[in-house]
N, C-alpha and C positions, 0 to 999 in steps of 0.2 A: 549502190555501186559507185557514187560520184564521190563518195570519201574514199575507195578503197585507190581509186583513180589518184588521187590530190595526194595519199602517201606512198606511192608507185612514184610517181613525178618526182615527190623528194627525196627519196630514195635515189632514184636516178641521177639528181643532182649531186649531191652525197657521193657517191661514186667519180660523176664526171670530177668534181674539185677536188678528190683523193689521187686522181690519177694524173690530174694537171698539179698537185701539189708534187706526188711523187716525181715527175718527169722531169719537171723542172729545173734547170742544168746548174740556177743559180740559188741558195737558201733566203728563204722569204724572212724580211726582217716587218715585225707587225707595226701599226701603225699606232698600236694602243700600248698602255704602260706593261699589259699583261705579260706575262713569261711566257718566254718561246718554247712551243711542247717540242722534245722530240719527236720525229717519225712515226715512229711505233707507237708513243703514246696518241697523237692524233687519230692515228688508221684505230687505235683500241677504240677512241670515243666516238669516230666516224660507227663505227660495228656496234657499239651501246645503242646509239642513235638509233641504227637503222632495224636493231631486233627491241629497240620499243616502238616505236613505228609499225611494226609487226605486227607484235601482241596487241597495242590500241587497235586494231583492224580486225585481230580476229577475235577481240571481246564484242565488237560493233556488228558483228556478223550473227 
């Protein structure tokens, strides 16, 4: 149960910085060389993330 805990939490996080990224009144400029994703491509890889997070938990299971 204490892993299924540890990706519940990041999950959670994953959400909270989706929705403080969303809200945000001004566009976040990165601090690294990398290219800025659109929106929608972030919320896509935020959602990749969090249904492999998934699946690893319920192979663990």
């Amino acid at each position: 149960m204490g892993g299924s805990t540890g990706m519940t939490i990041e999950i959670r996080e994953l959400v909270i910085e989706a929705r403080v990224v969303s809200e945000s009144p001004a566009p976040c400029h990165p601090t690294t060389t990398l290219p800025m994703l659109s929106e929608q491509e972030w919320v896509e890889q935020v959602a990749r993330r969090a249904l492999e997070l998934l699946n690893e938990q319920r192979e663990q299971l």
